[in-house]
Each structure stands twice: as C-alpha cells, then as structure tokens.
N, C-alpha and C positions, 0 to 999 in steps of 0.2 A: 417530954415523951420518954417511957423507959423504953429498956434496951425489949421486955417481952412486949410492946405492943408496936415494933417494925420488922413482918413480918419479910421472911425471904424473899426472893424470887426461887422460881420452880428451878432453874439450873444450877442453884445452893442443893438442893433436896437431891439433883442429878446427880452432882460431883459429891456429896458425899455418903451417895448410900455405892456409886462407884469406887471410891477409897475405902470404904469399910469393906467393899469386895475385896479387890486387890488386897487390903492386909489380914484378911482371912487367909488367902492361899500363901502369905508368908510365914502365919500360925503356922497351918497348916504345911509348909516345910520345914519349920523349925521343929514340928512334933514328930513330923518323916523321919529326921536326922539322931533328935535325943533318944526315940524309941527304935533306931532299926534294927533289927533283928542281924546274930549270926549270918543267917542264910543271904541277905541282904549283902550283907558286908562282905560278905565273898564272891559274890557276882559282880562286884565293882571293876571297876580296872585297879590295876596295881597303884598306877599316881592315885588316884581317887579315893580309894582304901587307905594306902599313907594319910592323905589329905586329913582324910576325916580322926581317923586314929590317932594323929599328932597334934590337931589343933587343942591352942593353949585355952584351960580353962576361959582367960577372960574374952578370949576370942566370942567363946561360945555364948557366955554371958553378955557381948553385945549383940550377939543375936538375939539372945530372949528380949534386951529392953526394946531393940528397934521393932520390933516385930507386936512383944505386949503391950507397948508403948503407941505404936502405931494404931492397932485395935481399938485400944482404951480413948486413944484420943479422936476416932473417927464418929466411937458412941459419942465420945462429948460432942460433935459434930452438931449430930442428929438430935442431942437432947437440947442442942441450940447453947451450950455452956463456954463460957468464954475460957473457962481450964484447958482448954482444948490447946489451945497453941502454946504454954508449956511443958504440954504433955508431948505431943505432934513436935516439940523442939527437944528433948529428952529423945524419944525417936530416934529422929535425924545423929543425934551424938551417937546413937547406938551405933547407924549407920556404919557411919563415919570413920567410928574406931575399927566395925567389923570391916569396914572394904580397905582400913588399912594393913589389917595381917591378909586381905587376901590379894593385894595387889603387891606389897611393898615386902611380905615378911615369907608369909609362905610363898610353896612355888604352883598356885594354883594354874598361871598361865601356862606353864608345860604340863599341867596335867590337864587340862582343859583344852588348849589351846587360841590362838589371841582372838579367835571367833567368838568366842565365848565372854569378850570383854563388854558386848553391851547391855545383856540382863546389868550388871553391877551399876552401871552408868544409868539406866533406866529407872532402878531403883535408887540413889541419889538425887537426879531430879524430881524425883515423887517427893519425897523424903521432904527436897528442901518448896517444891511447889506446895505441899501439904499446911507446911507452918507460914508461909505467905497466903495462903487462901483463908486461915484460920486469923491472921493478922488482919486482913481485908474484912472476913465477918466481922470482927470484933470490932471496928472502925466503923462498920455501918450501920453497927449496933443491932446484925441479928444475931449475936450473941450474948447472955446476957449473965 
C-alpha cells in the first residue's frame, strides 16, 4: 500500500486546517511588527517601543523562519507531504531561539509583565506538538 492510498481521518483535516489558522495570525504579527508604522511605534509604551527598537537582527530573523516555517509546513500538512515535519521542525528552532532573546536576553518580562508569560509557552507547545503530529502522520503513512 502507498503512503497516497491511506487516506486520513477527518480530525487529521481538523488539526491541521486549525494550525494553518493559528500560523496565519503569527504571519500576520510578524507582518504587524516588520511593517509598523511611526505613528504605531509611538503609541507603545516606553518598555515596549525599546523592545521592539533594540531587538537584534537575529532575533527578528527567528521570527520570520518560526512563523514562515510554520505556514509553509502546515500547507505541506494539508497537501498530505511528508516535508512537512522538517519544515514544522525548522519552525520549532525558529521558536526556540526567538523565545530565547525574549525570555533570557531581552527584558521583555518587565515590559510585559510575568502575565504575559503564557502566549510564549503556548506557542512552544504548538511548535513542538506540530512536528510530533507531522511525525505521527508520517508514521501512519498519510503523508506521503
């Protein structure tokens, strides 16, 4: 039997036309952030405006692969491609490195404050649930 004639279950199609959601709206704050305007940037708060204005190129840079990475490997999802979980793991590094300037380097939690710890954490276990779900497809061969 090939991998294209074992066909999913419906809650494969669920979870990941769900994660191609979700990393839409992390595009879509990573495009918030590289394009914000002046007027934006001044209505921040003080910590928040630093934040954004000091972060290091690479910082930024693992936001684009977690985020394009993310996207790219939820379409491989949906096209049933088994690329998908080194892409979905590429991601996850993105992550990774990005929540380490923002836990460990910058001072995002005084600007933020520690309330604000669990979007990161949330987005971590996506991250790493994503490329085990893509591991599982690939396994049960509806990815191919």
């Amino acid at each position: 039997m090939t991998a294209q004639s074992i066909k999913p279950p419906v809650w494969f199609w669920i979870v990941s036309i769900v994660a191609l959601l979700w990393n839409l709206m992390g595009v879509m704050a990573y495009l918030q952030q590289a394009f914000i305007t002046e007027e934006t940037l001044a209505a921040l708060s003080e910590p928040e405006r630093i934040l954004l204005e000091t972060r290091p190129a690479w910082a930024t840079a693992a936001f684009a692969i977690a985020v394009w990475g993310g996207l790219l490997g939820c379409i491989a999802l949906l096209l049933r491609k088994k690329w998908a979980r080194p892409v979905l793991l590429i991601s996850l590094i993105g992550i990774l490195v990005q929540m380490i300037h923002s836990f460990f380097i910058s001072n995002n939690l005084e600007a933020y404050g520690p309330g604000e710890i669990s979007m990161p954490i949330l987005i971590i276990l996506i991250g790493v649930g994503l490329v085990f779900f893509a591991r599982i497809s690939t396994k049960k061969l509806w990815l191919g």
